[in-house]
C-alpha positions as CSV (number, residue, x, y, z in Angstrom):
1,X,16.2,22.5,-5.1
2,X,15.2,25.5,-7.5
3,X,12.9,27.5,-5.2
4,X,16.3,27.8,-2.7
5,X,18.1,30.2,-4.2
6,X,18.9,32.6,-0.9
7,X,22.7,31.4,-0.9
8,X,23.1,33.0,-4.2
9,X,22.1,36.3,-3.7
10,X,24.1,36.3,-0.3
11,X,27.0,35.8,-2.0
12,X,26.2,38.0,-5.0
13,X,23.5,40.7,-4.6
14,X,23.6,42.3,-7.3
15,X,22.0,39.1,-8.7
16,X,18.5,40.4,-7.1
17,X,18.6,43.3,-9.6
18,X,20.3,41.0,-12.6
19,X,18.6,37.7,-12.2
20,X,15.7,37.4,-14.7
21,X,12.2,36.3,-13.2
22,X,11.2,33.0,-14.1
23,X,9.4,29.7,-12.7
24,X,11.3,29.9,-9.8
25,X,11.9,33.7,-8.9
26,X,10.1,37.2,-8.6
27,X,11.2,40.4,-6.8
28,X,9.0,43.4,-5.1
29,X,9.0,46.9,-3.9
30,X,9.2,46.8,0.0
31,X,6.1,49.1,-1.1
32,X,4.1,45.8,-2.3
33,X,0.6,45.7,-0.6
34,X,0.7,42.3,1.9
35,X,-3.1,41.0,0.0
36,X,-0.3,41.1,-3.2
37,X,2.4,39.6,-1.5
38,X,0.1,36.6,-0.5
39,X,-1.0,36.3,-4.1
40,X,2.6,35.8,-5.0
41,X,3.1,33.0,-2.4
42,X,0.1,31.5,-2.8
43,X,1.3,31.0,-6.3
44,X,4.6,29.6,-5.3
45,X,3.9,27.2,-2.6
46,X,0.9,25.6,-5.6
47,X,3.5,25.4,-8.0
48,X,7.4,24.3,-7.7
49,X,8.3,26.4,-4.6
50,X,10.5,29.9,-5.3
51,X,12.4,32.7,-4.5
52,X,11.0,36.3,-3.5
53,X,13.5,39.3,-3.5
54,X,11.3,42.7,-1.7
55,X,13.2,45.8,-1.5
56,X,13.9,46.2,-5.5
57,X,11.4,48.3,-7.3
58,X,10.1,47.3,-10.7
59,X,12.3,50.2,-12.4
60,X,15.2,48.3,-10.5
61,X,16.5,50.0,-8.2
62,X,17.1,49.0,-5.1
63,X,15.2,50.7,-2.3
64,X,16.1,48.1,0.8
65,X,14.0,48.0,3.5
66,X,15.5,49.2,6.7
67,X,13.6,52.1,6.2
68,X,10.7,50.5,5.9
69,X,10.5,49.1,9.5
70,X,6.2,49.0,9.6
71,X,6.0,47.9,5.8
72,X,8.4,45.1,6.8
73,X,6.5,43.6,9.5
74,X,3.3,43.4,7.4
75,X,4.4,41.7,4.5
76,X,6.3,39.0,7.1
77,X,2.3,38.5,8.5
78,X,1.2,38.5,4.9
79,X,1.1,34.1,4.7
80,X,-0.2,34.1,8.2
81,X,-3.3,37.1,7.1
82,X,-3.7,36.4,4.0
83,X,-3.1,32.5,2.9
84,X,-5.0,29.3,3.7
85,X,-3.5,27.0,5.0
86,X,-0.9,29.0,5.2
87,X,1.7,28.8,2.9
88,X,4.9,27.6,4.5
89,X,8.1,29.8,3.8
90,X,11.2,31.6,5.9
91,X,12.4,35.1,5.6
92,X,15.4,36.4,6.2
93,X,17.4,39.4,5.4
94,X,20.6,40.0,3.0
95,X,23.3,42.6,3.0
96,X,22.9,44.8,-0.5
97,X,23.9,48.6,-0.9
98,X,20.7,50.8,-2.7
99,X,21.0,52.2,-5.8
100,X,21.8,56.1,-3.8
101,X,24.9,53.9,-2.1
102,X,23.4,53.5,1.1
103,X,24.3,49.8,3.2
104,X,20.8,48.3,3.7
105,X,19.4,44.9,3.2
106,X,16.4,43.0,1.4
107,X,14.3,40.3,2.4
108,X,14.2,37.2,0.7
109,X,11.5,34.9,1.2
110,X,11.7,30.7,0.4
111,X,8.4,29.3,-0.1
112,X,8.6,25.7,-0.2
113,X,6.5,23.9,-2.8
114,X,3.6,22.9,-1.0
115,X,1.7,19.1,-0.7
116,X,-1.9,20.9,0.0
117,X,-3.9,23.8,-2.4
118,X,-3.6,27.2,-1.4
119,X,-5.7,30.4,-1.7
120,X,-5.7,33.9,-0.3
121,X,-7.9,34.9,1.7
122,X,-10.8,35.5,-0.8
123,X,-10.6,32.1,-1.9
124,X,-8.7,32.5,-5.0
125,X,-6.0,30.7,-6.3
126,X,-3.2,31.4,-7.7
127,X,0.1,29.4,-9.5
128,X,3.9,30.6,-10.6
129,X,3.4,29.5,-14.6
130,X,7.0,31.0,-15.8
131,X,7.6,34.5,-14.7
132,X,3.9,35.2,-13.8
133,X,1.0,34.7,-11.0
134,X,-1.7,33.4,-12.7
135,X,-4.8,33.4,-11.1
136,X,-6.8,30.0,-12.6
137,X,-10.4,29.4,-13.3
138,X,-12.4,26.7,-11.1
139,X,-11.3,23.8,-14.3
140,X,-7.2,24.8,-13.4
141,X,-8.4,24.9,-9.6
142,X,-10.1,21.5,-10.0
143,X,-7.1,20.0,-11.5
144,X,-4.7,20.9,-9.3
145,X,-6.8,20.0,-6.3
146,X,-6.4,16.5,-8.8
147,X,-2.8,16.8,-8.7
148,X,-2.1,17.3,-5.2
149,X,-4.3,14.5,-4.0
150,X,-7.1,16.5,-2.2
151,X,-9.9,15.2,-4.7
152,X,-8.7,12.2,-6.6
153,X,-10.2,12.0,-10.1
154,X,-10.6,8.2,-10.2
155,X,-12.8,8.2,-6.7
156,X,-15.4,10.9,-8.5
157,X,-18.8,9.2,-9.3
158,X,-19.8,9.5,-13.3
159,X,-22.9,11.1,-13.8
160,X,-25.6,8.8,-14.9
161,X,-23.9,5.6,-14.7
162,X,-25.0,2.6,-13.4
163,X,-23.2,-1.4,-12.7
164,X,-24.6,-2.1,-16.1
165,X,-21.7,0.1,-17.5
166,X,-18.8,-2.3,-16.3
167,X,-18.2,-6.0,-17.8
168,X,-19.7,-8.6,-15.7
169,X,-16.7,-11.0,-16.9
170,X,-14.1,-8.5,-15.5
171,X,-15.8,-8.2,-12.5
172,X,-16.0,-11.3,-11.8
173,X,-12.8,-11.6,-12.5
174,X,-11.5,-9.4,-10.3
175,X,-13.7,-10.5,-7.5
176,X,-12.7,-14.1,-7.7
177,X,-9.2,-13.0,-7.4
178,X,-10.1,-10.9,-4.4
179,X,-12.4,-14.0,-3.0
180,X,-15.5,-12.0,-2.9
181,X,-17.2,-14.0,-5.5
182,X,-20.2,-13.3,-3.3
183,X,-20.9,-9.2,-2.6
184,X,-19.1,-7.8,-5.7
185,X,-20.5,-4.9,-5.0
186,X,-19.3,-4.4,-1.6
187,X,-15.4,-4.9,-3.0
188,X,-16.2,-2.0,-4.9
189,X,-17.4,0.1,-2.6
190,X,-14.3,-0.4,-0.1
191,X,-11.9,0.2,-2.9
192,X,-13.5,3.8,-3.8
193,X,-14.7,2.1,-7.0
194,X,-18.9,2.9,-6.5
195,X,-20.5,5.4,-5.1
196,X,-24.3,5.4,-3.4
197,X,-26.7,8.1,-3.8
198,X,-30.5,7.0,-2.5
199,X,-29.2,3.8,-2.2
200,X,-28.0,3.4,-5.6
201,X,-24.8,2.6,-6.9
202,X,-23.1,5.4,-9.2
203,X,-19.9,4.0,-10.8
204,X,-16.6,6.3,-10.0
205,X,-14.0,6.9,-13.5
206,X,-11.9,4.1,-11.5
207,X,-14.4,1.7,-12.0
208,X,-15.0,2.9,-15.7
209,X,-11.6,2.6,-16.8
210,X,-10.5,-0.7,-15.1
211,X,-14.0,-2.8,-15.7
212,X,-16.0,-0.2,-18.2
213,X,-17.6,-1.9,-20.8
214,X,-16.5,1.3,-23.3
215,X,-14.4,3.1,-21.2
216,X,-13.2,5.1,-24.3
217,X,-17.2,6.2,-24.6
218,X,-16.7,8.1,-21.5
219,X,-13.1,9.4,-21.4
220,X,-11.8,9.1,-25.3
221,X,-8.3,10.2,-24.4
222,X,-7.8,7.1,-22.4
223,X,-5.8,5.4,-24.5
224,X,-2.2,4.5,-25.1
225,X,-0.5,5.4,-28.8
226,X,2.6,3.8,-30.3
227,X,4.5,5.5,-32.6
228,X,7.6,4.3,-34.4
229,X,10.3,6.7,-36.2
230,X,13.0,6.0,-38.6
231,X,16.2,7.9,-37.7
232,X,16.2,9.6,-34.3
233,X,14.0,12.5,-34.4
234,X,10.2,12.9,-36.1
235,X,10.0,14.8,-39.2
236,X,6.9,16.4,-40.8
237,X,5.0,16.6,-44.1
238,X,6.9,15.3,-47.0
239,X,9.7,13.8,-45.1
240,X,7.6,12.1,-42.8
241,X,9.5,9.2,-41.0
242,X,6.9,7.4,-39.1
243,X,7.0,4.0,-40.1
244,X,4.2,2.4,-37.8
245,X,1.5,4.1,-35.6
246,X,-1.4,2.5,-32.9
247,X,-3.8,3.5,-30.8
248,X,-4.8,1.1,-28.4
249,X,-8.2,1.6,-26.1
250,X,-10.1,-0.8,-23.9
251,X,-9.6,-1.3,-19.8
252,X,-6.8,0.1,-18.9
253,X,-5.3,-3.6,-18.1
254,X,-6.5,-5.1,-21.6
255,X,-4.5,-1.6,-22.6
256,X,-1.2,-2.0,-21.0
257,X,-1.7,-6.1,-22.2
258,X,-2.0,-5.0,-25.8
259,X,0.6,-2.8,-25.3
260,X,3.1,-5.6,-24.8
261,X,2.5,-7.5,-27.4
262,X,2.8,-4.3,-29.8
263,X,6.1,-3.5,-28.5
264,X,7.1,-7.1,-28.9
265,X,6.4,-7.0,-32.4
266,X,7.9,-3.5,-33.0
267,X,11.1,-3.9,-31.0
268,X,14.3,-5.1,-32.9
269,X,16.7,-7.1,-32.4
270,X,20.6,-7.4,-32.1
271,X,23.6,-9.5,-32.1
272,X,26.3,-8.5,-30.2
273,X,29.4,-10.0,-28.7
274,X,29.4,-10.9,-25.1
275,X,32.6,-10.2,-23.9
276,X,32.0,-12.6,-20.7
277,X,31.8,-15.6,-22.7
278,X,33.0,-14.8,-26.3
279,X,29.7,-15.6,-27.8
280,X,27.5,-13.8,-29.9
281,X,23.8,-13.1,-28.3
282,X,20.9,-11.8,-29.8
283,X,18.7,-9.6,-27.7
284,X,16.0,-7.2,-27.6
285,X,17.2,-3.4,-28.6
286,X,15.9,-2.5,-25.2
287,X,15.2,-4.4,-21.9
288,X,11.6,-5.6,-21.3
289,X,11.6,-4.5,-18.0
290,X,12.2,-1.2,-18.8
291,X,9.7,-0.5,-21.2
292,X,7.2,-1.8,-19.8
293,X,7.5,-0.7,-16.2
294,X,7.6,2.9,-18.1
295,X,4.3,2.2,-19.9
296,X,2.7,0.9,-16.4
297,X,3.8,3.9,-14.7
298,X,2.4,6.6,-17.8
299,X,-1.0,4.7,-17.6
300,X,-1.3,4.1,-13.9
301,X,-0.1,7.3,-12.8
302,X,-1.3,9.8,-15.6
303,X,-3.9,12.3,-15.0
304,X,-7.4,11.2,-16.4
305,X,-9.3,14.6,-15.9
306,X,-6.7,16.0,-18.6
307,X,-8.5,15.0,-21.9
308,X,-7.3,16.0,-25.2
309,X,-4.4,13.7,-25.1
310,X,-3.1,10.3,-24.5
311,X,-0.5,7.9,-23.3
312,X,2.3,8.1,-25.7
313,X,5.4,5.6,-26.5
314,X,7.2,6.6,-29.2
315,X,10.2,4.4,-30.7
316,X,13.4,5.6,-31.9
317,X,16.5,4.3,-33.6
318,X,18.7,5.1,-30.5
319,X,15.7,5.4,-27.7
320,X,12.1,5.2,-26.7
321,X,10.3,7.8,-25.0
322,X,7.4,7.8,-23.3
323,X,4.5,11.1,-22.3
324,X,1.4,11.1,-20.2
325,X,-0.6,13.9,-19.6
326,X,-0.6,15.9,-16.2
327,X,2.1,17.4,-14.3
328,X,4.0,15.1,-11.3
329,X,1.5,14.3,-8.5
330,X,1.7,15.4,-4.8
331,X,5.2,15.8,-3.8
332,X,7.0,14.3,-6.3
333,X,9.2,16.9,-8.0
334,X,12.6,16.3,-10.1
335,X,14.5,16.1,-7.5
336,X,12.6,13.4,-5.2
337,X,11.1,11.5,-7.7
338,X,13.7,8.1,-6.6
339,X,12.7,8.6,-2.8
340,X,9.2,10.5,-2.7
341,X,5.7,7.9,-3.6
342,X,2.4,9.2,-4.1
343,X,-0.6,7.5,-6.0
344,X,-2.6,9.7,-8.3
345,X,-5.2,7.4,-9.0
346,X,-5.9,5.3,-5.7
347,X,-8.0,3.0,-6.6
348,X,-5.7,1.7,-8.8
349,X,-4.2,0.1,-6.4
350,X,-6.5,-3.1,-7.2
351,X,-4.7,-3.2,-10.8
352,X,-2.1,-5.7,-9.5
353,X,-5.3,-7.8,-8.4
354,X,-6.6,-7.9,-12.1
355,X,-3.9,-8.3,-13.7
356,X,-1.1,-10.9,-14.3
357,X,2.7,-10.4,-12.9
358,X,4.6,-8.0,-15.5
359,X,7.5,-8.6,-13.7
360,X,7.7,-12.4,-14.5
């Protein structure tokens, strides 16, 4: 994990004066105001988590902080003052000699990467984004809060939107599958699909994008493209190399349907020897299971409240790659990503009740 770096400068310290800053590091003067500090952490634990070096001042040298026994005990009370919720981290001191030759030591701080959004304590927010904390506006706030989980996107209601803005058809659908032929309205409701305000239903972006009549009329960028290259790598202008390009809109599950049969056409196939039998077999340059679980994944899991961009699949000679806007949801990092489940979109969870069984 990135943001646990404190083994390294224990067993080097002059890497808390060498190390560059970046995504995952930062280092203060022991004379750094806590209300700072906390900005700092606050920006950590909403980003990937990181490593603070204090006792170092921006020129370089290093100052330590055994000298600094009141200065110290602030900044350890700075999460605690200053942060809400406060942002998880430990502290703990390192051995280094200052720049004038004296033995001292520097605190280093871990601050884990957090599940929750975190300000300071005037309500601001901040985020790591490289080697800086950058305090965001209320649209980066909003779609972090998205990205955590705190406010899902697909449960907000759509202003001015009413039932007649889904398809009756895929409704029933869907409810006939889910046995409530009777109170579709109701099966909605439970599954954060509508919303009620005097008593009326409001339809939430789930709803649009899995039973919208025009989904696309409400949130253009929902769509998935497919792109296919000659040679291994896109080239522009003159050289251009792409050889077949679609966009494909709709409900999502009339999406990831269409989809399929695209990359059935577009995919190739091969004869190869199959050294169990001795045969030649033809099959499919890549494995159906694959691909598509990828493509399920970008559009169930991708962040809707990022516009400007879509789903894309883009085909290769030697591999297919696959993009979907929005950072990793919740907890999922890198490292997790096998072990660690989180749903960005919860009311998608009905999708495997609308659709048939990719899997088969």
């Amino acid at each position: 994990m990135q943001y646990r770096q404190r083994d390294l400068f224990e067993a080097d310290p002059e890497l808390a004066t060498t190390k560059p800053e970046d995504q995952w590091f930062d280092r203060k003067s022991v004379r750094i105001e806590p209300t700072a500090l906390a900005n700092v952490l606050v920006a950590f634990a909403n980003a990937d988590g990181g490593t603070v070096i204090v006792g170092v001042e921006n020129s370089g040298d290093v100052t330590g902080i055994d000298r600094y026994v009141d200065e110290v005990n602030r900044l350890r009370q700075a999460a605690i003052n200053f942060t809400a919720p406060h942002v998880r981290h430990t502290t703990v001191p390192i051995a280094c000699v200052t720049s004038t030759g004296l033995a001292d030591h520097l605190l280093v701080l871990e601050i884990h990467p957090s599940d929750y959004l975190h300000r300071n304590h005037r309500g601001e927010v901040y985020k790591r984004v490289g080697d800086q904390t950058r305090r965001l506006d209320d649209d980066d706030v909003r779609e972090l809060a998205f990205d955590k989980g705190e406010r899902p996107f697909d449960g907000l209601p759509v202003p001015d939107t009413s039932m007649r803005d889904l398809d009756p058809d895929a409704l029933q659908v869907f409810a006939a599958r889910i046995g409530a032929e009777r109170d579709v309205d109701r099966a909605l409701r439970v599954r954060g699909l509508v919303s009620f305000a005097n008593d009326k239903p409001i339809v939430n972006w789930g709803a649009i994008l899995l039973f919208g009549i025009d989904p696309q009329s409400f949130l253009p960028g929902a769509s998935i493209r497919i792109l296919r290259y000659e040679c291994i790598r896109p080239q522009p202008g003159t050289r251009s190399n792409l050889v077949f390009d679609r966009r494909i809109g709709g409900r999502l599950p009339e999406q990831i349907e269409s989809a399929r049969q695209v990359m059935f056409n577009q995919l190739r196939e091969v004869t190869r020897l199959d050294e169990d039998t001795g045969q030649f077999v033809t099959i499919a340059e890549l494995p159906r299971f694959a691909w598509l679980e990828a493509i399920v994944n970008a559009v169930t899991h991708r962040s809707y409240s990022l516009q400007g961009d879509h789903v894309r699949v883009s085909l290769f000679d030697d591999r297919m790659e696959v993009a979907s806007p929005g950072r990793l949801p919740g907890p999922v990092r890198i490292d997790n990503i096998r072990q660690t489940r989180f749903s960005r979109n919860r009311s998608f969870l009905v999708f495997s009740r609308i659709t048939v069984s990719f899997r088969s």
